[in-house]
Backbone as numpy.savetxt, mean C-alpha at the origin, in Angstrom:
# Nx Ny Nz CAx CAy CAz Cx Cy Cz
-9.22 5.58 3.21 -8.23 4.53 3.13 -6.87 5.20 3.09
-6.07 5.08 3.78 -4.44 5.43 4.22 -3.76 4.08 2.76
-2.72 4.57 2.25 -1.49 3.86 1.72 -0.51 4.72 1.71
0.61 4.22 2.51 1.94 4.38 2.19 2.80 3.35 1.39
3.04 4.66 0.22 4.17 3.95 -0.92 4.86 4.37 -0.70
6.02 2.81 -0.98 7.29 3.12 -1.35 8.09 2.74 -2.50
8.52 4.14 -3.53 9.05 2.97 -4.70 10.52 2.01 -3.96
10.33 0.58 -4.74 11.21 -0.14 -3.95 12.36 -0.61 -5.72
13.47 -0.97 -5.23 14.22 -1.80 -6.50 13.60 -3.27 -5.86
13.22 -3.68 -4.83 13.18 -5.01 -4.21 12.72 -4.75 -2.63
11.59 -6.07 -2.63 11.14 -5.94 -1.37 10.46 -6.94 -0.78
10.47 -7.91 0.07 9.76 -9.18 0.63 9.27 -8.96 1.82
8.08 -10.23 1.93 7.59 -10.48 3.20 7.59 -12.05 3.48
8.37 -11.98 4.80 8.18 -13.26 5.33 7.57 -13.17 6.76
7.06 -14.68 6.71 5.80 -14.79 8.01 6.02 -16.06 8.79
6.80 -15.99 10.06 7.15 -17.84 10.46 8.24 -18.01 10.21
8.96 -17.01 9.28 10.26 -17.30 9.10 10.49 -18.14 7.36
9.01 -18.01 6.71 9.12 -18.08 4.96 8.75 -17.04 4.03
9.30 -16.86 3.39 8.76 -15.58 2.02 7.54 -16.06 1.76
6.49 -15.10 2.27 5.10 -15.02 2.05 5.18 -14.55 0.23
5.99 -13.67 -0.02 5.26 -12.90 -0.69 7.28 -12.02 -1.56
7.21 -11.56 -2.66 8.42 -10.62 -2.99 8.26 -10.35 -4.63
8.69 -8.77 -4.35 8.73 -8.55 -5.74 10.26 -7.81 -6.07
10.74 -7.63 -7.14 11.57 -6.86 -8.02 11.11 -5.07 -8.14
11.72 -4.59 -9.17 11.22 -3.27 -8.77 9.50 -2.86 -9.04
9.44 -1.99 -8.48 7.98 -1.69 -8.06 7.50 -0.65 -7.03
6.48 -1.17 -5.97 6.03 -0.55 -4.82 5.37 -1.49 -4.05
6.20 -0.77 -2.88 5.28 -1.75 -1.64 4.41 -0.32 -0.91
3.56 -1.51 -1.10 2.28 -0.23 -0.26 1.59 -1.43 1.01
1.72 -0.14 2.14 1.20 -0.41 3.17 -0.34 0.01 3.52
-1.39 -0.74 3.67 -2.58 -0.47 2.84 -3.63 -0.68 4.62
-4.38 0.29 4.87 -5.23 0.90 6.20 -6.46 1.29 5.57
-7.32 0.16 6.04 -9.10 0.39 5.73 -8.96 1.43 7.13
-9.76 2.83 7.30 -9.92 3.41 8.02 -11.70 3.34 8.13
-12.14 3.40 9.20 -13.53 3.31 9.73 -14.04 4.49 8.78
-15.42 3.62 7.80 -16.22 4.39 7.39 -15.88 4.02 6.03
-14.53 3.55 5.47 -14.29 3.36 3.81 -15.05 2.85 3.53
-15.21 2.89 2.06 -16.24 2.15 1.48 -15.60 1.93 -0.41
-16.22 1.60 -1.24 -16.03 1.39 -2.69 -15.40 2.67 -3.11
-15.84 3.41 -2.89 -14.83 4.80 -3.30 -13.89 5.26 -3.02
-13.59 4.50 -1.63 -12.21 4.85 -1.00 -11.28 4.25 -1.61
-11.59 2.53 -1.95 -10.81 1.69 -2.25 -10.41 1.94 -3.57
-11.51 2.08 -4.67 -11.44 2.44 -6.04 -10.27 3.93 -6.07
-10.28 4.57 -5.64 -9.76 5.60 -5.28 -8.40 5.31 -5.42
-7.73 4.80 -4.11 -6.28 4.58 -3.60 -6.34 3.58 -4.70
-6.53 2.34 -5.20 -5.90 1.51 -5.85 -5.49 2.04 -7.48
-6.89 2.89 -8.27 -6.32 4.16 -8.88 -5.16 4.91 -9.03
-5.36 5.85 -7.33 -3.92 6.72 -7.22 -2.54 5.71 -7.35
-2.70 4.47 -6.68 -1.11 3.21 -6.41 -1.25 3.36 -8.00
-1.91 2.64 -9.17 -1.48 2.34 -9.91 -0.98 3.44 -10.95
-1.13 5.35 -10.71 -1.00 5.91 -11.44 -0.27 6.66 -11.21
0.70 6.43 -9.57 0.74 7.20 -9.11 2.16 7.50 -10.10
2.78 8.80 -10.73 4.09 8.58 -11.27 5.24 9.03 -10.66
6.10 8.11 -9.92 6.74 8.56 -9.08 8.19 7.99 -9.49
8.10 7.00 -10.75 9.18 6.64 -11.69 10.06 7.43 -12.30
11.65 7.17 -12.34 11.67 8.61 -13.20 11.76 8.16 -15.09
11.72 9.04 -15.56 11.64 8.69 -17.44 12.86 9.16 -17.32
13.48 8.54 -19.04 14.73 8.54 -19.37 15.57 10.28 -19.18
14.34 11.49 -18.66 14.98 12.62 -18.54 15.48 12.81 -17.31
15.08 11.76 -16.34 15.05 11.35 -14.90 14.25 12.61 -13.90
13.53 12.46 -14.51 11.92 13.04 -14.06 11.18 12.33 -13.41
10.28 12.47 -12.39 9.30 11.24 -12.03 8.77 11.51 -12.83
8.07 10.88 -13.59 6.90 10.97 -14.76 6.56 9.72 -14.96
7.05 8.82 -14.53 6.01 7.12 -15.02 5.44 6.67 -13.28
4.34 5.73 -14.01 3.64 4.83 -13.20 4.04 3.57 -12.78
4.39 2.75 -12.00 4.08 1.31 -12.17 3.95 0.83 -12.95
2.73 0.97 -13.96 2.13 0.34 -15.21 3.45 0.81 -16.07
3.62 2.30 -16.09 4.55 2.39 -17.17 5.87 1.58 -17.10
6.29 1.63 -16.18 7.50 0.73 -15.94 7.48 -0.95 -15.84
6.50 -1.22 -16.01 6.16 -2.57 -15.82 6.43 -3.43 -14.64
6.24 -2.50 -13.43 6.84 -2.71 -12.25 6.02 -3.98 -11.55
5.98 -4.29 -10.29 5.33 -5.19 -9.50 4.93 -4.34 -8.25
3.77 -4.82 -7.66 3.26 -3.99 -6.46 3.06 -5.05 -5.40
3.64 -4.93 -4.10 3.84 -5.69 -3.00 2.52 -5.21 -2.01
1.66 -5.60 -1.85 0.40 -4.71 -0.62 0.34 -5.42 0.27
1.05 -4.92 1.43 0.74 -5.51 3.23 -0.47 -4.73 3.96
-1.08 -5.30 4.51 -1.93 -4.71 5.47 -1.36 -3.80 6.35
-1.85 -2.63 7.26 -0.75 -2.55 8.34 -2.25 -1.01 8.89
-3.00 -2.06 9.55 -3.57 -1.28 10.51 -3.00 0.26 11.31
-1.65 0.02 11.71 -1.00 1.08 12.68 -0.81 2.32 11.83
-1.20 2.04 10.50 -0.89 3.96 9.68 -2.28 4.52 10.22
-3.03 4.23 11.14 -3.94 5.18 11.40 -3.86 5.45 13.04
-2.74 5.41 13.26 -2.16 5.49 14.96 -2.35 6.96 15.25
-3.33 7.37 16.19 -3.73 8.75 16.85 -2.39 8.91 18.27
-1.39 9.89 17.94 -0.39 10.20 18.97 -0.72 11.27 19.76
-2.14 11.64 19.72 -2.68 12.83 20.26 -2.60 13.17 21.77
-2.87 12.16 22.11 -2.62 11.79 23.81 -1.69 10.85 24.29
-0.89 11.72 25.20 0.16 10.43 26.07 1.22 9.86 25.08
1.81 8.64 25.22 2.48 8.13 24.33 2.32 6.36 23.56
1.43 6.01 24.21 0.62 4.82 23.33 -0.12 5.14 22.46
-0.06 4.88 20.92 -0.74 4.99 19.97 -2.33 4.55 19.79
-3.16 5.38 19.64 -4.52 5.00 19.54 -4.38 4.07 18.46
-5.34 3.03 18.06 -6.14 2.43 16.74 -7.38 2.75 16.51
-8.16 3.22 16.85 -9.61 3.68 16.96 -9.99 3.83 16.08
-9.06 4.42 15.07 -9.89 5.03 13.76 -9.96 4.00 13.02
-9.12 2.52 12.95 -9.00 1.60 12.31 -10.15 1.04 11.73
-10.73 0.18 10.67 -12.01 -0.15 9.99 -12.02 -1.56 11.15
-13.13 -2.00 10.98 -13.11 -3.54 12.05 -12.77 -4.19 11.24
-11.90 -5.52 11.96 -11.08 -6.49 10.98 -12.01 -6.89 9.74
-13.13 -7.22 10.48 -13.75 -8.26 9.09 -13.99 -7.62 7.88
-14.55 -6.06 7.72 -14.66 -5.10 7.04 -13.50 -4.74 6.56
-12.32 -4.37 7.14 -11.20 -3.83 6.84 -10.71 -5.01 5.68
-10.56 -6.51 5.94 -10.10 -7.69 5.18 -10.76 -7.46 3.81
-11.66 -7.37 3.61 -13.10 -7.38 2.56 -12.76 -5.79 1.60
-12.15 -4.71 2.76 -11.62 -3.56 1.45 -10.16 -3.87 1.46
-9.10 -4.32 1.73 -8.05 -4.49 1.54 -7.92 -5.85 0.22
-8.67 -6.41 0.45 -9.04 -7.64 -0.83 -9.81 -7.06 -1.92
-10.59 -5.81 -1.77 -10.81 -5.75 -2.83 -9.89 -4.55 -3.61
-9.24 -4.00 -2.59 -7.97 -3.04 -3.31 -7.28 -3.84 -4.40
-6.75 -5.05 -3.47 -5.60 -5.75 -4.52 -6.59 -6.10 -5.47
-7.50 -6.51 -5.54 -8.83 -7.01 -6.99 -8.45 -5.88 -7.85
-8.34 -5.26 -7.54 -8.81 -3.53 -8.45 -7.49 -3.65 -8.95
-6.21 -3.58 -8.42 -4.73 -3.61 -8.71 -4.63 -4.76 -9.99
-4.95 -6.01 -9.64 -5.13 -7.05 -10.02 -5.85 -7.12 -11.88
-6.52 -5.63 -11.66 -7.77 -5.89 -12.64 -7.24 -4.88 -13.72
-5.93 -4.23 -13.27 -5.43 -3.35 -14.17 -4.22 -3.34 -14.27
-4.05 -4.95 -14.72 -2.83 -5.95 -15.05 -1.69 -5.84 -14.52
-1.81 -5.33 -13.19 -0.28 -4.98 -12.51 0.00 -6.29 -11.84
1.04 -6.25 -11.76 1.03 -8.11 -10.54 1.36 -7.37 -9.34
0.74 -8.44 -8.38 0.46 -7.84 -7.08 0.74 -9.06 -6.30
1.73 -8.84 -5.59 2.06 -9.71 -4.48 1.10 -9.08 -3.16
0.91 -10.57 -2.20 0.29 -9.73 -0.48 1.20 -10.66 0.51
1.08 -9.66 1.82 1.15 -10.72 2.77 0.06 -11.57 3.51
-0.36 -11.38 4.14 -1.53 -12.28 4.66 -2.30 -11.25 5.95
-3.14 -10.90 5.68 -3.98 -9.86 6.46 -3.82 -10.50 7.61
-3.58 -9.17 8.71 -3.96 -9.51 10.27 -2.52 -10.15 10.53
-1.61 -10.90 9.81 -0.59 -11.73 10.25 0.36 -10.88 10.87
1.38 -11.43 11.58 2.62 -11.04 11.91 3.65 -11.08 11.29
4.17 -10.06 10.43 5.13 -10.40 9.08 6.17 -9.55 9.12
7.46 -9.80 8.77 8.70 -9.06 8.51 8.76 -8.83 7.43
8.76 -7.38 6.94 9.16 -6.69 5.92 10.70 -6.33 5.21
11.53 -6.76 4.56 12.55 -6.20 4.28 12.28 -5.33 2.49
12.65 -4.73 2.31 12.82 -3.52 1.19 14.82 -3.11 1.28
14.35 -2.40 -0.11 15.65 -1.23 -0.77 14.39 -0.35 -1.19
14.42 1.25 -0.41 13.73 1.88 -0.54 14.74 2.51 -1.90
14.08 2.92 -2.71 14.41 3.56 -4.48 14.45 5.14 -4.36
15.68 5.63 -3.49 15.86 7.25 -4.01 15.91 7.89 -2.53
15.29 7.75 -1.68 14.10 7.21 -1.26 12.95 7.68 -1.28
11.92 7.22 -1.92 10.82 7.52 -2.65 9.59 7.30 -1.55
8.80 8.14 -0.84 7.56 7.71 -0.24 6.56 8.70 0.09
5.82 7.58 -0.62 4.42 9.01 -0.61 3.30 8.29 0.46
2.61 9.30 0.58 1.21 8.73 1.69 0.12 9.28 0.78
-0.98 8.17 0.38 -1.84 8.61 -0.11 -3.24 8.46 1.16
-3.61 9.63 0.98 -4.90 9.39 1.95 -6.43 9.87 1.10
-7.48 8.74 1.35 -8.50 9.00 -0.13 -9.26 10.01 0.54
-9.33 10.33 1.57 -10.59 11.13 2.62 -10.40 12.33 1.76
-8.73 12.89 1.79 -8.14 14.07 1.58 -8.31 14.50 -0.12
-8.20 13.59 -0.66 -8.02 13.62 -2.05 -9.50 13.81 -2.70
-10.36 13.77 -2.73 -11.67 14.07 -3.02 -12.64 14.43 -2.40
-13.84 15.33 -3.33 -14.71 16.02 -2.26 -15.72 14.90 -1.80
């Protein structure tokens, strides 16, 4: 499972032209079932999002979490973080999980988020949505679960 965070001061999604979805400070994570995830992938990344400490403490250190800061977490879908540029210049999707599968671990990411009292805004899987943010510093990490454990 691919997530790219970003710590944000503020960040929305609208879809149609209405705010699906917005939080205050926090992280918006852009969240990619990759073919083959499974419960460990997901358990994994929603883990790393909620621990990740990329806050800074009053020494202005990153050293807090989300949780510690009492932040809000924004999670969009976004299939294209697993875009293969290997050949030519159209981006592969290949590696992507199949929608119906991919919906089913991206729902149960935010469950997991959800379950370790963070508030969690979404946009709406599969949709067509405009993102606006204030990226925080600018702060962005890529967590990838393949990489992170044996």
């Amino acid at each position: 499972m691919l997530a790219l965070v970003q710590r944000v001061t503020g960040a929305r999604v609208d879809i149609d032209g209405a705010t699906a979805g917005a939080i205050g400070k926090g992280l918006l994570v852009f969240l990619c079932a990759v073919k083959g995830d499974g419960d460990v992938d997901v358990a994994y990344t929603a883990r790393k999002i909620a621990q990740l400490r990329i806050f800074e403490d009053p020494a202005g250190k990153m050293n807090l979490s989300v949780q510690d800061v009492q932040g809000e977490v924004l999670v969009l879908s976004q299939f294209t973080l697993v875009a293969s540029t290997k050949k030519g210049n159209r981006p592969s999707f290949e590696g992507a999980e199949a929608p119906e599968q991919a919906r089913q671990l991206y729902e149960a990411a935010v469950r997991q988020l959800r379950d370790l009292a963070i508030p969690v805004t979404t946009g709406v899987f599969a949709a067509s949505m405009q993102v606006g943010l204030t990226n925080d510093g600018p702060v962005t990490i890529l967590i990838d679960s393949r990489q992170n454990f044996p």
